[in-house]
Structures are given as structure tokens and as C-alpha cells.
Residue, then its C-alpha position, 0 to 999 in steps of 0.5 A: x500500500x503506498x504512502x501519502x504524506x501530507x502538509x499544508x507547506x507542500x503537494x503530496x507525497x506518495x511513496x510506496x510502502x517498503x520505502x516510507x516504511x524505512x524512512x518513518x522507521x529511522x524518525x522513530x514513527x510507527x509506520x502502522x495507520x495514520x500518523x503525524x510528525x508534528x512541527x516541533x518534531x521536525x527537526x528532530x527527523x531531519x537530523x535522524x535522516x542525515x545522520x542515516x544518510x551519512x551512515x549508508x554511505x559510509x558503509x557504502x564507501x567502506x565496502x566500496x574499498x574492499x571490492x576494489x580488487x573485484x571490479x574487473x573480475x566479471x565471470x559471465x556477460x550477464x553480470x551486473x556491474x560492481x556496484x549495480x546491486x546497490x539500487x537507490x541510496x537513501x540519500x535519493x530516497x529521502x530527498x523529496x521526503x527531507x524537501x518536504x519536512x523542511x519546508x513544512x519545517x519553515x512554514x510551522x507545518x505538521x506533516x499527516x499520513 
């Protein structure tokens, strides 16, 4: 089931299920029903999601290093790229939602789903 976040400071957001859930998961929200992060919890969202941000990408950097040896050692044509496997950072996948709390952030906005 998708997602649809809400505020008065923004259009609606619609993301799907296995996504919003990570994100609501990392701002300490129960991903169950509807929900709010109130204005004055905003901020405290924003920085549990650019603290998360930073980590995976951390992580990534660091197994990045030890695949270094590995990048050209492609057995099949049918093999991905090294690095293909990693699909969509979460920096990308919470970037219209932190677009959407900050700016509801600045207006004094809640934001519903």
C-alpha cells in the first residue's frame, strides 16, 4: 500500500510502502495507520535522516574499498556491474521526503499520513 504524506507547506507525497516504511522507521514513527510528525518534531527527523544518510554511505564507501580488487573480475556477460546491486541510496530516497519536512519545517507545518 503506498504512502501519502501530507502538509499544508507542500503537494503530496506518495511513496510506496517498503520505502516510507524505512524512512518513518529511522524518525522513530510507527509506520502502522495514520500518523503525524508534528512541527516541533521536525527537526528532530531531519537530523535522524542525515545522520542515516551519512551512515549508508559510509558503509557504502567502506565496502566500496574492499571490492576494489573485484571490479574487473566479471565471470559471465550477464553480470551486473560492481556496484549495480546497490539500487537507490537513501540519500535519493529521502530527498523529496527531507524537501518536504523542511519546508513544512519553515512554514510551522505538521506533516499527516
Amino acid at each position: 500500500m503506498p504512502y501519502k504524506f501530507k502538509s499544508r507547506a507542500t503537494a503530496d507525497l506518495i511513496m510506496l510502502d517498503a520505502s516510507a516504511r524505512k524512512l518513518l522507521a529511522i524518525v522513530g514513527k510507527d509506520a502502522d495507520g495514520p500518523g503525524i510528525i508534528t512541527a516541533m518534531q521536525i527537526p528532530g527527523a531531519l537530523a535522524a535522516l542525515e545522520q542515516a544518510v551519512l551512515a549508508e554511505e559510509a558503509q557504502r564507501a567502506a565496502s566500496g574499498e574492499t571490492q576494489d580488487a573485484d571490479d574487473g573480475a566479471q565471470d559471465d556477460e550477464n553480470d551486473a556491474p560492481a556496484g549495480a546491486a546497490d539500487g537507490v541510496s537513501l540519500r535519493q530516497r529521502t530527498a523529496p521526503f527531507i524537501d518536504m519536512l523542511k519546508r513544512s519545517g519553515a512554514e510551522g507545518r505538521d506533516v499527516t499520513w
